[in-house]
N, C-alpha and C positions, 0 to 999 in steps of 0.2 A: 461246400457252399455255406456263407453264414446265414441264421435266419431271418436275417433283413433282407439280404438278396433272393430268398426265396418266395419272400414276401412281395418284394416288388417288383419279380416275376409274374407273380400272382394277378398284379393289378395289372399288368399289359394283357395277359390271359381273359380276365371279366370284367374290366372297366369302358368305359364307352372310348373312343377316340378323341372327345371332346374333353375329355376328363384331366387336371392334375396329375399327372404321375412324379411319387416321390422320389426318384431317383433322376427326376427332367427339373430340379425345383431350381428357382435360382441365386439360391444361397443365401447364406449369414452374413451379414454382418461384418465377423470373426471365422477366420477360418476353424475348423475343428473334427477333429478326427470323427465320423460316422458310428451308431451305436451298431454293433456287433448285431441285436435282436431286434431294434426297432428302427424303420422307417423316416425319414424325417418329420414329415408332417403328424407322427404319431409322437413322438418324442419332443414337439413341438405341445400340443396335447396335453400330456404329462405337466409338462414345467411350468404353463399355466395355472391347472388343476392344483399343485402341491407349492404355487407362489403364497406369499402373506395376503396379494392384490386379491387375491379369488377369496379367499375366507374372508376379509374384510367386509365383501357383498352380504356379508350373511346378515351384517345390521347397518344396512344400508335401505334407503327407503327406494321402494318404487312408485306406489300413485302415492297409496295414505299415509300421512303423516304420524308416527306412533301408534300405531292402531291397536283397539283395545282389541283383542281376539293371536287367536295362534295359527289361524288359516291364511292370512293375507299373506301376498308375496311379498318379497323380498327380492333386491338384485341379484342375488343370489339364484331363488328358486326361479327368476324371469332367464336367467344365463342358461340355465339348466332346462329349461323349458325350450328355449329359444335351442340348444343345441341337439334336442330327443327331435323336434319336430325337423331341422336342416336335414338331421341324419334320415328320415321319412324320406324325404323329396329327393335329398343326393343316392340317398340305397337306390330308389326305382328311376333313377335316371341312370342310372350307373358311374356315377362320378365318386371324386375321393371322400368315402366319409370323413376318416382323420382330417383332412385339410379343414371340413366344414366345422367339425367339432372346437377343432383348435381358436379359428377365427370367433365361432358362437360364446364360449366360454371365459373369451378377452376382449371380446369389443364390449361389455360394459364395465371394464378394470379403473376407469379415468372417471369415473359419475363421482359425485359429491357427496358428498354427507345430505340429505334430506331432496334428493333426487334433483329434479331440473331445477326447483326453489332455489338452491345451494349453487346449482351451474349458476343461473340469470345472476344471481348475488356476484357470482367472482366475474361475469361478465364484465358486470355494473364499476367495480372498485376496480377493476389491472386495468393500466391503461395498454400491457399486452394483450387482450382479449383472453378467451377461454371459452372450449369446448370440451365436449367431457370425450369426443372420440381422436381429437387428436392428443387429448391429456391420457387414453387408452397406448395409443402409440408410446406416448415419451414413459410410460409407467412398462413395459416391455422392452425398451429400447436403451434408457438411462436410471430409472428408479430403481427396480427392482433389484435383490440382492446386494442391498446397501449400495447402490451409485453403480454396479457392474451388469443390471439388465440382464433380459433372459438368453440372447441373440437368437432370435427365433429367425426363421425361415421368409425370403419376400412376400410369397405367397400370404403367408400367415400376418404378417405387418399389415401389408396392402388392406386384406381383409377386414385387420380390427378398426383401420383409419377409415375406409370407406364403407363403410356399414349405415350412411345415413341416405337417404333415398334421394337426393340429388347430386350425389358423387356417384363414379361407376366402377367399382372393384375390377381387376384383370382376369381376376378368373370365373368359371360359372358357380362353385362352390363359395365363392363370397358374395355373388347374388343373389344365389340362395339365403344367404344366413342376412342380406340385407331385406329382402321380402319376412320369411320368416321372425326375424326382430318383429317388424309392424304389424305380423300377422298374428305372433303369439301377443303381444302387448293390449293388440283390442281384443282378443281371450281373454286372457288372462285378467285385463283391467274391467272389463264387462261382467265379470263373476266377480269378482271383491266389492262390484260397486253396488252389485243386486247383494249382497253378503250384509255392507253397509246402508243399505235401506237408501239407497239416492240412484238406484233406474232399478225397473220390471223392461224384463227381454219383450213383456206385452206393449211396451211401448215403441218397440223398433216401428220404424215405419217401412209402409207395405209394399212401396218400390226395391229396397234392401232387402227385407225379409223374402220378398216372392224369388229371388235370387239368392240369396245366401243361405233361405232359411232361418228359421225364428229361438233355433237355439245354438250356444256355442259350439256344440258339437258340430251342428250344421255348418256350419260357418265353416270350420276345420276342413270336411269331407270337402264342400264346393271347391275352397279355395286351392286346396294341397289337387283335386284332379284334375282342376282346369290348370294348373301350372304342369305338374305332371304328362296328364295330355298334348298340351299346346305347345312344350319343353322335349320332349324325344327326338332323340337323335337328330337336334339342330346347337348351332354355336352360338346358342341363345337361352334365357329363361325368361320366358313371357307367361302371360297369361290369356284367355278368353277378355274381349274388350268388355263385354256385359258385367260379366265377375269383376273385371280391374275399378270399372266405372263403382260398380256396386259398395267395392271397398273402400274406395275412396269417399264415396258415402256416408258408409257407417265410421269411418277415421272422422268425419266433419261430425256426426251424430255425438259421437264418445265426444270429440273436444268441446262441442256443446251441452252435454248433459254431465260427463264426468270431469275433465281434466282442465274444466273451469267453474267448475262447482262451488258455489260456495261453502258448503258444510264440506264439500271432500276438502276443500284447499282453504280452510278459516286457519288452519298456524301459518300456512306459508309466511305472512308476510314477519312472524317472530322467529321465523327458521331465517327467513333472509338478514334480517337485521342483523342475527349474531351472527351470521357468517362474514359480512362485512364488517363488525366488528372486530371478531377473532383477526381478518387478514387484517385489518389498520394496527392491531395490538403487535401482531410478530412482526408487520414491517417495521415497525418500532423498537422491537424487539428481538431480533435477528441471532443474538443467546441463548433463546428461549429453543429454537429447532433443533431437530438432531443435530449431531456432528458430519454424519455423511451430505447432510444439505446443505450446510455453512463451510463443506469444503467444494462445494457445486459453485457458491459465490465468490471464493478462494480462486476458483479454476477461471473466473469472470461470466459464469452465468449471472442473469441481472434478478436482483431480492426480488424484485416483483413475482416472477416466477417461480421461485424458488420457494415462494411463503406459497403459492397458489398449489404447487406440489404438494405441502404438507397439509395444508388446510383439505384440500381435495382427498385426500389418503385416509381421512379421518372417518371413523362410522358416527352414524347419529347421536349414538350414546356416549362416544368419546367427545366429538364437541361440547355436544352439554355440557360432560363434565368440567370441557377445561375452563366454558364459559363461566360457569358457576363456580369455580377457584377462580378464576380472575376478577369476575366483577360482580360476585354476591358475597354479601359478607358475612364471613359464618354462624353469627348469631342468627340470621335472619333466614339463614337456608333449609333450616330444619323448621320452617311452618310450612 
């Protein structure tokens, strides 16, 4: 017996009934012969983890815009975040951690250069529209690996496309990693933003607080045991109404105090401008892209798209640069 089938023996053996099991998935894409050692949704996992998309996150913004310090997150460190804590809630539910992990680590692959700033900007200019999770799908599905995609798993797709809280994933492990998202991101962004001197946890107020408690740690235990809790051995992941109410709460507080801040979000509006510039310059300039994207509009994908792939693919620091070779002129760029 090879070690993948003893593996996902494994999971029919401790897994809930409600659970993912990777040998029940319902397929690629691309048909393809099975790894010998790993699982599907583990080797799903993998290709993620070791894509160009995932390192990209690492200078990718999450709330603050360039931030002076080396503690703030990063798309990156929120991916990473967002998939320690799925794997929390799917271990003690007993569902598939790989599946959670997989979905956690790719649904923020499609985000922009200078975070939602960068999404609203390509919103504003494609007259295709643009999302950064279904721009996560097509960067798994068509981008990746020069135009040939990772052909990952349904499961795993489903997951990264519906990961925003008014869609509803097929499975419980992408409910998971869709709570989770929202749950680490008001952590996560709650601590960078007491870091950056614009909210004290003193200032939560006392209807949230008397419920979630007054620190982020709190916040963690309440929220992960009332889902935990209220999630056992049902074909559901819920939470306690008090706690669901509570967070939805503190999600109106952050977008009030943090993630319309004026000192947190004073570059936004020169992150958006060059982003809408960059995409007017490549629609213009359709040369200028790789070769694997110019043969995307070859195949009759439409430029509009195909500039929003590239521009979106970009880290913070790479836009800059290209802004600043296109339209600073070099004498002037060294003051």
């Amino acid at each position: 017996m090879r070690i993948r089938e003893i593996l996902e023996k494994r999971e029919h053996e401790i897994l809930s009934p409600y659970a993912s099991f990777s040998d029940g998935t319902r397929g690629r894409e691309r048909e393809e012969a099975p790894c010998e050692i790993r699982p599907a949704f583990q080797r799903d996992r993998d290709r993620i983890l070791y894509s160009n998309s995932f390192r990209r996150l690492k200078d990718k913004t999450q709330v603050f815009l360039v931030p002076h310090g080396d503690h703030y997150r990063t798309r990156m460190t929120h991916s990473l975040e967002v998939a320690q804590n799925a794997r929390t809630i799917t271990r003690a539910l007993r569902l598939n951690e790989d599946l959670a992990e997989a979905i956690a680590l790719g649904h923020d692959l499609g985000h922009t250069p200078f975070g939602h700033a960068g999404e609203r900007a390509l919103k504003q200019v494609c007259p295709l529209g643009f999302a950064h999770n279904e721009q996560s799908l097509r960067i798994v599905e068509r981008l990746e690996k020069l135009g040939k995609g990772l052909n990952l798993t349904f499961e795993v797709r489903d997951g990264i496309l519906n990961h925003e809280m008014e869609l509803t994933p097929a499975t419980l492990e992408g409910k998971i990693v869709r709570l989770s998202d929202k749950i680490c991101y008001l952590h996560h962004d709650a601590e960078d933003a007491v870091r950056g001197g614009i909210l004290s946890l003193e200032e939560i107020p006392k209807d949230i607080g008397d419920v979630l408690g007054y620190s982020t740690n709190d916040w963690f235990d309440t929220i992960f045991s009332s889902i935990i809790t209220k999630s056992t051995d049902r074909d559901d992941i819920v939470m306690d109404d008090e706690v669901y109410h509570a967070t939805m709460r503190l999600r109106a507080f952050m977008f009030e105090r943090v993630y319309t801040n004026p000192k947190a979000k004073s570059e936004e509006g020169k992150a958006i401008e060059m982003v809408k510039t960059l995409y007017e310059y490549y629609l213009s300039h359709i040369d200028a892209i790789p070769p694997y994207l110019r043969a995307m509009i070859d195949a009759g994908e439409a430029k509009e798209r195909v500039v929003c792939d590239y521009i979106s693919g970009m880290t913070d620091r790479f836009a800059i640069s290209r802004y600043q070779e296109l339209f600073i002129p070099k004498s002037w760029s060294v003051y």
